[in-house]
C-alpha positions in Angstrom: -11.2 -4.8 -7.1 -8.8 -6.6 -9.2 -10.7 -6.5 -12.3 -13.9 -3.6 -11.9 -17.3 -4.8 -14.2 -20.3 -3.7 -14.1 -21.4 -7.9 -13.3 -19.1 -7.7 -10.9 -20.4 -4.6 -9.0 -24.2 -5.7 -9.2 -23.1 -9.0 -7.5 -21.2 -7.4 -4.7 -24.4 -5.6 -4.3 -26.7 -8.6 -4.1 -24.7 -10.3 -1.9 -23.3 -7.8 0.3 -26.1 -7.7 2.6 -26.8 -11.1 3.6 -22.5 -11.0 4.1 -23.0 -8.2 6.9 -25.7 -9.5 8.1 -24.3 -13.0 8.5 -21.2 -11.9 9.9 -23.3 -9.8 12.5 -25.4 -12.6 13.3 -22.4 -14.5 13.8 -20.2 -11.9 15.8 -23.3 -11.1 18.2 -24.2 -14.8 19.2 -24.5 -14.6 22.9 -23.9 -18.1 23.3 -20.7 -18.5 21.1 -19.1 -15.2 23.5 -20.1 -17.4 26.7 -18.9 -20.6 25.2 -15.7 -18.8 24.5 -15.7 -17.3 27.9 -16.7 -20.6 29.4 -13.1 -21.6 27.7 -10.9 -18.4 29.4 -12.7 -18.8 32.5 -12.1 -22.6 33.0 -9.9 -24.7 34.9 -8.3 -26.2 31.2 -6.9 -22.6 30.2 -3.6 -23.9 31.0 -3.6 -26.5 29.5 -4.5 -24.8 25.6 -1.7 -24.3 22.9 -1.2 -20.2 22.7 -2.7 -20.4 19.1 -5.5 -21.9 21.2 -5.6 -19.0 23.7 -4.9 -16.0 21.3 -8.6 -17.3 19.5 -10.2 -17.3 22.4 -9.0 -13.4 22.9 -9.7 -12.6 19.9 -13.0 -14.0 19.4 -14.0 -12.1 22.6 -12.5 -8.7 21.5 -14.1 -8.8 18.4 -17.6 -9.8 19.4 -17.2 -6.7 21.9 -16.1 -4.7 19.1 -19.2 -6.3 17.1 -21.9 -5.0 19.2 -22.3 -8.3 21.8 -23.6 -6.0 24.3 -25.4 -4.2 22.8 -29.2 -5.1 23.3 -32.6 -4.0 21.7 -32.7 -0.7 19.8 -29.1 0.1 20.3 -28.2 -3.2 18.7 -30.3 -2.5 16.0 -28.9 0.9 15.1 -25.7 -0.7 15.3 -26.6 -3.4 12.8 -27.9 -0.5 10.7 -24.6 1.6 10.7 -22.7 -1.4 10.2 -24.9 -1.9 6.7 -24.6 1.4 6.0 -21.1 1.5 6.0 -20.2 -1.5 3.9 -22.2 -0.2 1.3 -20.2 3.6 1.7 -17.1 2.2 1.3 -18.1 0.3 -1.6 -19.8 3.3 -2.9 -16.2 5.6 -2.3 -14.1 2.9 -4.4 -16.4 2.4 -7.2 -16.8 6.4 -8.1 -13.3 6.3 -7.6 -12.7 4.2 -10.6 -15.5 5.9 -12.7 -14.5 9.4 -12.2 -10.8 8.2 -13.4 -12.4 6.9 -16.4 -13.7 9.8 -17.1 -10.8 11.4 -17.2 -8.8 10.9 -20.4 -6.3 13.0 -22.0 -5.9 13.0 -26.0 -2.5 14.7 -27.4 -1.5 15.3 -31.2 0.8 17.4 -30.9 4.7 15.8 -30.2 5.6 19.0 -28.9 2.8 18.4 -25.8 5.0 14.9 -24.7 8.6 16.1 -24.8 10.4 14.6 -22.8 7.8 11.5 -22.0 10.1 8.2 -21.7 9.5 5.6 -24.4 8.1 3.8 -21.8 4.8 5.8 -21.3 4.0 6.7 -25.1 4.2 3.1 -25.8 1.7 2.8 -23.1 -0.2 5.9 -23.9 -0.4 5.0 -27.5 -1.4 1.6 -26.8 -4.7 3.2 -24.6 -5.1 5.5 -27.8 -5.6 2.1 -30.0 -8.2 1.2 -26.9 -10.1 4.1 -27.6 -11.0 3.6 -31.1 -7.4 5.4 -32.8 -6.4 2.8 -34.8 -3.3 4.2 -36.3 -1.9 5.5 -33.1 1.8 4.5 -32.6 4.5 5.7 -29.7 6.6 7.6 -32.4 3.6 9.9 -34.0 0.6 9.1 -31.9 -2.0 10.1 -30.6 -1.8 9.3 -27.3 -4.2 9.1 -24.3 -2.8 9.8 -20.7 -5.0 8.6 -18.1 -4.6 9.2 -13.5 -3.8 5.3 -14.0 -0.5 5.4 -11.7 2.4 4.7 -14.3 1.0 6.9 -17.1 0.4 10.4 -13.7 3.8 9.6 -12.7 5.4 9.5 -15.9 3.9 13.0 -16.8 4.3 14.4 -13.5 8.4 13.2 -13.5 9.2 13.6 -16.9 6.7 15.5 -19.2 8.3 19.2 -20.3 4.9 20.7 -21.1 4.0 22.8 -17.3 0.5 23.1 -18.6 -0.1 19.2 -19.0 1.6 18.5 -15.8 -0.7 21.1 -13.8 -4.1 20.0 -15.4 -3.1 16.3 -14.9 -1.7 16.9 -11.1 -5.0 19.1 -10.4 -7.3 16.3 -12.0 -5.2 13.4 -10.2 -5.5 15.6 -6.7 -9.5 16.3 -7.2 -10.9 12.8 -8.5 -14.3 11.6 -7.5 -14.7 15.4 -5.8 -17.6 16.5 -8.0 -20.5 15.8 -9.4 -22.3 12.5 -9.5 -19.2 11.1 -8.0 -18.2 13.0 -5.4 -17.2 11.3 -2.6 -17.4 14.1 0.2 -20.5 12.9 1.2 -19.5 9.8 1.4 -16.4 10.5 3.7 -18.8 13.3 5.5 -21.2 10.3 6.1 -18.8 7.6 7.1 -17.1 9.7 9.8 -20.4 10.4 11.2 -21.3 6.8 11.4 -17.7 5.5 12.8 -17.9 8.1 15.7 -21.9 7.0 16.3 -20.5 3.0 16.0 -17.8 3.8 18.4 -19.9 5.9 20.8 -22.7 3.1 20.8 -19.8 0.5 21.8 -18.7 3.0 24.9 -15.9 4.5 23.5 -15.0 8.6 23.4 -13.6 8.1 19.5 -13.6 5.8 16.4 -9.8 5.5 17.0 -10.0 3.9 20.6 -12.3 1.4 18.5 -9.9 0.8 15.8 -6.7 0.4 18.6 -8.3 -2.4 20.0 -6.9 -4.4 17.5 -3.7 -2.8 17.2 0.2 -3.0 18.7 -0.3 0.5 19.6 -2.3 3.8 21.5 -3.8 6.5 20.2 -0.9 8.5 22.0 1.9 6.1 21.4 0.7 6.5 17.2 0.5 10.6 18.0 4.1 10.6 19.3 5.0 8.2 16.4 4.1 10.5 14.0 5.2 13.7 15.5 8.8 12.0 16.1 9.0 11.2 12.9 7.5 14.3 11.5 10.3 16.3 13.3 13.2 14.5 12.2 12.1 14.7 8.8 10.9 18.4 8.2 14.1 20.6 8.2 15.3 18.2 5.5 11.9 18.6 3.6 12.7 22.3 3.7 16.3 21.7 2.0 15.3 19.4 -0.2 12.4 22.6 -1.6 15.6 24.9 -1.8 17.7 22.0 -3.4 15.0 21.7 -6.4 14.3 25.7 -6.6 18.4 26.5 -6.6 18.8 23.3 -9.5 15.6 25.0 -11.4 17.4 28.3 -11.1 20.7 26.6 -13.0 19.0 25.8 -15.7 17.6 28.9 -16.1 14.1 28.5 -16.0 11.4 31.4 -15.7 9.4 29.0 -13.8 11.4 29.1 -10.9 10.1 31.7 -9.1 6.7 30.2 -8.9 7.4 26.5 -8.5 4.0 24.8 -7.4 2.7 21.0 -7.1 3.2 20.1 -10.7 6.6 21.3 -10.8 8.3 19.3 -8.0 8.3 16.0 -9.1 9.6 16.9 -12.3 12.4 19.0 -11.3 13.2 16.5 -8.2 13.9 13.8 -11.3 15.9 16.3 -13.5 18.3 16.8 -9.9 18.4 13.1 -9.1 19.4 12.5 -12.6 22.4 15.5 -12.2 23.2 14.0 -9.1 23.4 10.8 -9.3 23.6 9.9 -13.0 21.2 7.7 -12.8 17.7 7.7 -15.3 15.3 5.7 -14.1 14.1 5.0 -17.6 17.4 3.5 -18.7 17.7 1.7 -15.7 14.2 -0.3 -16.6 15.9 -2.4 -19.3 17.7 -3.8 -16.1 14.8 -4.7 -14.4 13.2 -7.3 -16.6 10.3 -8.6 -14.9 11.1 -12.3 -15.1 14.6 -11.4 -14.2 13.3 -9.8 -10.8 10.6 -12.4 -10.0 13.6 -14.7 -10.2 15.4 -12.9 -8.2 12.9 -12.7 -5.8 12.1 -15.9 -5.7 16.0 -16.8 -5.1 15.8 -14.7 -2.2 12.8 -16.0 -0.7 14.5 -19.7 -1.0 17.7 -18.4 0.6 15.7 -16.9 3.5 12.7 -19.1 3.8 14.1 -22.5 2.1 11.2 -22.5 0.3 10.8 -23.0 -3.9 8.2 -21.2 -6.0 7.4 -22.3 -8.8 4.8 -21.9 -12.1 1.8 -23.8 -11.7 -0.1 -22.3 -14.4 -3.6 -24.4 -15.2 -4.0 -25.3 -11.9 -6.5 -22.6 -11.0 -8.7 -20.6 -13.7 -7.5 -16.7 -13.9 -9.8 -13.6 -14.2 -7.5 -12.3 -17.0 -5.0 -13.6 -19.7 -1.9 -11.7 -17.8 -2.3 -13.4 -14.1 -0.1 -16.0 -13.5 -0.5 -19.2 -10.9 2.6 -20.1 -8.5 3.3 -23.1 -6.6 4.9 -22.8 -2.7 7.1 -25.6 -2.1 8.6 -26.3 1.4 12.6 -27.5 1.1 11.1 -32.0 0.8 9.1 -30.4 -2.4 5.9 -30.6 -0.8 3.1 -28.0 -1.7 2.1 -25.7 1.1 0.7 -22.8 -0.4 -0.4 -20.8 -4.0 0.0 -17.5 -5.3 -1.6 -15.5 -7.9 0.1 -12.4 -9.3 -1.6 -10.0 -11.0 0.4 -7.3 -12.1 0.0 -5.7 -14.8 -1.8 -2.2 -14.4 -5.4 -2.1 -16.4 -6.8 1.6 -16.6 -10.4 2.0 -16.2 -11.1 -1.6 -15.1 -8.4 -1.8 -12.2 -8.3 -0.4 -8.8 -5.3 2.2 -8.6 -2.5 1.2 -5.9 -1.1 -2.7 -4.9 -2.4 -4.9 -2.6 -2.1 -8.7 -1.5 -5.3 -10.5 -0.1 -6.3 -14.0 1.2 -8.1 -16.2 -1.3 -8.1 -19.0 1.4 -5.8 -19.6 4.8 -4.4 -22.2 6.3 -6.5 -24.6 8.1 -6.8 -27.9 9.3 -10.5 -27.6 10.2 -11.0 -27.1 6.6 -9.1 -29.6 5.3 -10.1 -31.9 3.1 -9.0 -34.7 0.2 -7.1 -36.8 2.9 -4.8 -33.6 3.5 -4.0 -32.6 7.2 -4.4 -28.5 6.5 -5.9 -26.9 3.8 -3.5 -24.6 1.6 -3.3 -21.3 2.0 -3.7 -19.1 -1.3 -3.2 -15.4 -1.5 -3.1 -12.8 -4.8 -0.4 -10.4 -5.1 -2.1 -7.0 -7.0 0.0 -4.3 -8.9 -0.2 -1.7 -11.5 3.2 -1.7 -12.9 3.9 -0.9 -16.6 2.7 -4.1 -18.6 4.7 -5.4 -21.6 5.1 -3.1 -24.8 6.3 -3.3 -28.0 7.5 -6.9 -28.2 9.3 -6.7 -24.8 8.7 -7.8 -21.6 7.7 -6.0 -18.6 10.3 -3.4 -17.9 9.9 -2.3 -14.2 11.3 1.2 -13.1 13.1 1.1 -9.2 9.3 2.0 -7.8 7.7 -0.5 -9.2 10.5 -3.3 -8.4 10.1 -2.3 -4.6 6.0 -2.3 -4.7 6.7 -5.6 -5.7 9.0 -6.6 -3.1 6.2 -5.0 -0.6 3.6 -7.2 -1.6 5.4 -10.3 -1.5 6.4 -9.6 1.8 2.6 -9.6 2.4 2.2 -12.4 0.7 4.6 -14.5 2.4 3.1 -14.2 6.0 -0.1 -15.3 4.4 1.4 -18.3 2.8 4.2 -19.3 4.8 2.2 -19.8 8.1 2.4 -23.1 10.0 0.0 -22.5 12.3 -2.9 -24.7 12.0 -5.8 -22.9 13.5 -7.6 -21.1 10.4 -8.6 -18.6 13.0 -5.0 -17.4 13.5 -3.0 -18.3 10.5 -1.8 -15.9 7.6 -2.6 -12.5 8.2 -5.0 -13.5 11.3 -4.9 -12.7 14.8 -2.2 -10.3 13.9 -2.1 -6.8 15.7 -2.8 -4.8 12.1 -0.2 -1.7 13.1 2.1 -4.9 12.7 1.1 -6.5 9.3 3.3 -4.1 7.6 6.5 -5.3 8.7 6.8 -8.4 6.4 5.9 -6.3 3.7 8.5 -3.5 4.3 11.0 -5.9 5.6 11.3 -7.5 2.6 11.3 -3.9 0.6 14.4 -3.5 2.2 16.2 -5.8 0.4 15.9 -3.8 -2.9 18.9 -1.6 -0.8 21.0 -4.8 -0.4 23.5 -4.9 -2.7 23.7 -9.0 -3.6 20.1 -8.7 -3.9 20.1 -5.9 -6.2 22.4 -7.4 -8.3 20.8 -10.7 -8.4 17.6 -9.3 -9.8 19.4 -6.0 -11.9 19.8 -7.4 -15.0 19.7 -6.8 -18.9 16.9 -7.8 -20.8 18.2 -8.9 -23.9 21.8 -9.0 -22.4 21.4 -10.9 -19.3 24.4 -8.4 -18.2 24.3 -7.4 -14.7 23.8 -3.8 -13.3 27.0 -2.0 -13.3 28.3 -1.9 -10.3 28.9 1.9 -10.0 25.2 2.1 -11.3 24.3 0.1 -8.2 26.4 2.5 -6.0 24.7 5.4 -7.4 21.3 3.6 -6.7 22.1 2.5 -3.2 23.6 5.8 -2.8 20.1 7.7 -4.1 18.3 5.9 -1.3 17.8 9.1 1.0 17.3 11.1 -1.7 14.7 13.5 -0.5 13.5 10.9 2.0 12.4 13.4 4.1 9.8 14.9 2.0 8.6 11.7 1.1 8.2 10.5 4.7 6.5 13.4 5.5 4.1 12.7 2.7 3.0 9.3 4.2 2.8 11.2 7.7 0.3 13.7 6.4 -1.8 11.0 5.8 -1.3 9.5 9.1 -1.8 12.7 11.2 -5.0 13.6 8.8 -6.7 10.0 9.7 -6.4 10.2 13.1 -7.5 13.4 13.9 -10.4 12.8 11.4 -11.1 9.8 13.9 -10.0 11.2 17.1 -11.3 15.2 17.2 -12.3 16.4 13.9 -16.7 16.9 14.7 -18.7 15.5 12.0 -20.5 18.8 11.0 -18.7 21.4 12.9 -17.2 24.8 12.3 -13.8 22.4 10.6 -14.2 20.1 7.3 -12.4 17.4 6.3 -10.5 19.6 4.0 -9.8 22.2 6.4 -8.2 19.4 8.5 -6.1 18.4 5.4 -5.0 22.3 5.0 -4.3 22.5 8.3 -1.7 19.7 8.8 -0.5 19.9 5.8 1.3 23.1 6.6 3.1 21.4 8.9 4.0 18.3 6.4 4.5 20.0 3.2 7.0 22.7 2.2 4.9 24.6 0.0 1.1 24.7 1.1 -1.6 22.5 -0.5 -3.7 23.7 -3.0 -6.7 25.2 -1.5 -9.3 23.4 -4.1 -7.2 20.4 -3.3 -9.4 17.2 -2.7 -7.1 14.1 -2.6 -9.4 12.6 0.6 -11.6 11.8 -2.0 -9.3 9.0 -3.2 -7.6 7.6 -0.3 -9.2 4.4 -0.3 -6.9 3.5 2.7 -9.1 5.4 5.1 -12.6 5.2 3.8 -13.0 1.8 1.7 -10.2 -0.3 3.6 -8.6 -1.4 7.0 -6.7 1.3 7.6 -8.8 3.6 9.2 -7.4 5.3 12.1 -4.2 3.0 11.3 -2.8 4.8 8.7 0.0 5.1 10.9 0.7 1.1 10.7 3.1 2.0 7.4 5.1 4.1 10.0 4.7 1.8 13.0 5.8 -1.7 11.2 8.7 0.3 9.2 10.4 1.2 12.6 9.9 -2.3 13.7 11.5 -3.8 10.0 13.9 -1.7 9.9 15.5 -2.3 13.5 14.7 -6.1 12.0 16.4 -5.5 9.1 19.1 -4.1 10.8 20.2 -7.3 12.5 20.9 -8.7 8.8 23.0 -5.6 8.1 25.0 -6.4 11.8 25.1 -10.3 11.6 24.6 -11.5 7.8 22.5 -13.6 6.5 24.3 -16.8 7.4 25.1 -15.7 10.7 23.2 -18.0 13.3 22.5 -14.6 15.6 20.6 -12.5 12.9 17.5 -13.4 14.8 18.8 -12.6 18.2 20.2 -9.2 17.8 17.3 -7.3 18.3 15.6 -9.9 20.7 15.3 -8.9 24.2 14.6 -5.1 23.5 12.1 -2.9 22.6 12.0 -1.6 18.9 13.5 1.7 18.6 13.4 4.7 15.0 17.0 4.3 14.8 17.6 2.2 11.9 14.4 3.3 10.2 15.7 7.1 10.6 19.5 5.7 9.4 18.2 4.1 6.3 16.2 7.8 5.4 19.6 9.5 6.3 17.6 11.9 8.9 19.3 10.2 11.9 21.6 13.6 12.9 18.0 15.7 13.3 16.8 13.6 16.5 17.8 11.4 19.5 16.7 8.0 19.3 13.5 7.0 20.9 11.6 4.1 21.5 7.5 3.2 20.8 
């Protein structure tokens, strides 16, 4: 949910039904699935465009994997699960949000935020006025710190105080795990139900279910992720010594005990030694208008395309969303963008996201006009405008941004025609993630970095040994942080390939389990973070978590080919044609190539 309300929610309740139920009714028609196999199974087959011929698959896969066959009382308890499930997932979100409301933070004392950036007491001051402190100001407070993601990651980089960084990182890593809100149920419930939904359809596991749709096999994921897992967690175990020998320099008694709370922050303080580079100076560089012109630059240098502010055209659901125009190179509209950016505690969903508004059709055109537009929103939480000045992004938020566009622009810069294909449609889902981190990878190109690096006030560009140092930081600890994303991975699909819904294991013992194998130090045993991955129990991802890894070693080896032939070199989209995709570049770019041999998926 963009913006969260309590109007909102009690409409998505009223209407959710009759949705399901529609889409059911529609996904189970016996005579559309013979129609459309009247079409495959015709002498005309030939003849059809391959936008034509991939609905057609589609439209039969899906009505399989909507329950076709099913007949009497197994389609009815399939219908069943199906509600049930929709109204889980919405259930896992919404006490998400309400148990991070309930979280909230008050300081007095200045002693509690030493070391906090300028950055997050502005913002923590500004929640403070929210909450009924009038007088609260980022020099002498108070301030409220919230899990909302800029305000956890500033504490957990930057705050001094151990004891705030511990209750924060505990409260962060158990939300909606209690209480009226706990969401173990919920995930204990929806694992049940996928496995039943799968079994109903035929299949051993919810994954075989969910790889129908994808690039990939459950094995060829497995292998993924243990690949990827090996090369990575030697140089997870350095990195751990790295920060404990650093902690140990600057004498610190906490040293000998460093847990959770402690490694982000002492990570920062060894980036900072090592490269000279604080990622709170280096937001005054990163202007938001300043990158979204940058990015927008890029985009026309790739795509030929020109994007400009259509505010007025379209009403907004808050003051701070903006409206873009598309423009092919004639200066003809061919799509619309919302961005939303701005992160909103306690009425925002955590994380970013880009989804379809409309697509691309020429079914559904209308007006005179051959295709109907496509029009997608771009979502983020980055740091909002304080204190008279724009926007100032930090590197993390600069590259979520360049993520979702990337996202954005397969939705909107379709030409295909056929709604039922266009945009994000008909795409194997293991491969929507390689526009998206294709187009992260230019924040590591160094004339894009410089194009959108630049001072706020000044309009000076990034210094170009500053831009070394950040090119340079790129592998910094990439190891742990892959093996961060492939926890995740590994957890969701054994959760929907062996984990037994009520057996001797639970979910959490499954998380325990792999994460000694994909952390350095082991979890906390009251740990709970399942409770919040919306990823695997309130979105698409399930048993496809492995997707981030899957299109990254595809955009990389993409990317690559602008790194061999430049980007006005005729061959960039020929030199990785003709081959299958292969973890070399993707392990280059980490800087954990020398741990394995290159392999292929």
């Amino acid at each position: 949910m963009a913006e969260d309300s309590p109007e909102l929610r009690s409409a998505i309740e009223e209407v959710q039904p009759e949705k399901v139920k529609f889409q059911l009714r529609l996904g189970q028609s016996k005579r559309i699935f013979a129609a459309f196999k009247a079409i495959r199974d015709s002498s005309n087959w030939e003849s059809l465009s391959d936008a034509q011929k991939r609905i057609v698959e589609v439209e039969l896969r899906d009505a399989v994997l909507n329950g076709v066959s099913l007949e009497d009382d197994n389609r009815q308890r399939f219908n069943e699960i199906q509600q049930e499930l929709e109204k889980l997932s919405q259930k896992f979100e919404e006490n998400i949000l309400d148990a991070k409301k309930r979280f909230e933070k008050l300081i007095t004392d200045k002693k509690d935020i030493e070391g906090l950036p300028a950055t997050a007491l502005a913002m923590a001051a500004q929640m403070a006025i929210s909450k009924g402190h009038e007088d609260a100001s980022a020099e002498n407070g108070p301030w409220v710190m919230s899990l909302d993601g800029p305000s956890y990651h500033s504490i957990m980089q930057h705050a001094k105080n151990r004891s705030l960084r511990e209750e924060v990182y505990r409260a962060y890593m158990t939300c909606a795990s209690s209480g009226d809100l706990n969401n173990t149920p919920i995930i204990d419930q929806i694992l049940k139900l996928r496995l039943e939904k799968a079994n109903l359809l035929g299949y051993i596991n919810y994954a075989e279910v969910s790889m129908e749709s994808k690039m990939a096999t459950v094995n060829k994921a497995e292998e993924l992720i243990e690949e990827l897992r090996s090369a990575s967690w030697s140089h997870a175990l350095q990195d751990m010594e790295d920060i404990k020998s650093f902690a140990e320099s600057q004498n610190e008694e906490e040293v000998d005990e460093l847990n959770h709370w402690d490694i982000k922050f002492w990570s920062e303080r060894l980036h900072e030694f090592k490269f000279h580079i604080n990622e709170e100076d280096l937001r005054e560089f990163f202007p938001l208008p300043k990158v979204i012109d940058g990015l927008f630059s890029l985009a026309k240098m790739l795509f030929s395309i020109d994007i400009s502010p259509a505010d007025g055209l379209a009403p907004v659901w808050n003051k701070d969303v903006r409206f873009y125009c598309v423009k092919d190179s004639c200066g003809r509209p061919m799509a619309y963008l919302y961005f939303d950016l701005y992160s909103h505690p306690y009425e925002k969903c955590g994380g970013a996201w880009v989804a379809e508004v409309v697509g691309r059709s020429r079914v559904l055109s209308h007006d005179g006009i051959s295709s109907r537009l496509p029009i997608a929103h771009v979502v983020c939480n980055q740091t909002p405008p304080l204190a008279g000045k724009p926007s100032l992004m930090n590197f993390r938020e600069v590259k979520a941004l360049f993520h979702e566009f990337g996202h954005a622009l397969q939705h909107v810069l379709t030409k295909q025609d056929e709604g039922l294909v266009s945009g994000f449609r008909g795409i194997e889902w293991d491969a929507v993630e390689l526009p998206s981190q294709f187009m992260e990878n230019w924040c590591y190109h160094r004339d894009s970095l410089m194009r959108i690096a630049k001072h706020y006030e000044t309009g000076e560009c990034l210094p170009e040994e500053v831009c070394s140092k950040l090119l340079s930081a790129r592998t910094f600890h990439a190891g742990s942080e892959l093996l961060r994303q492939l926890r995740f991975a590994s957890v969701d699909m054994e959760l929907h390939t062996k984990y037994i819904p009520g057996g001797s294991e639970s979910v959490y013992d499954v998380d325990q389990r792999i994460g000694r194998r994909t952390h350095a130090i082991p979890l906390l045993p009251e740990e709970k973070f399942l409770c919040s991955l919306s990823h695997i129990f309130s979105d698409k991802y399930a048993a496809g978590y492995y997707s981030y890894q899957w299109a990254e070693v595809l955009s990389s080896d993409a990317f690559s080919a602008f790194e061999e032939a430049g980007l006005d070199n005729d061959r960039v989209f020929t030199e990785f044609q003709g081959r299958e995709p292969s973890t070399e570049a993707l392990l280059r770019h980490n800087g954990l190539l020398p741990l394995t041999a290159t392999a292929k998926v």
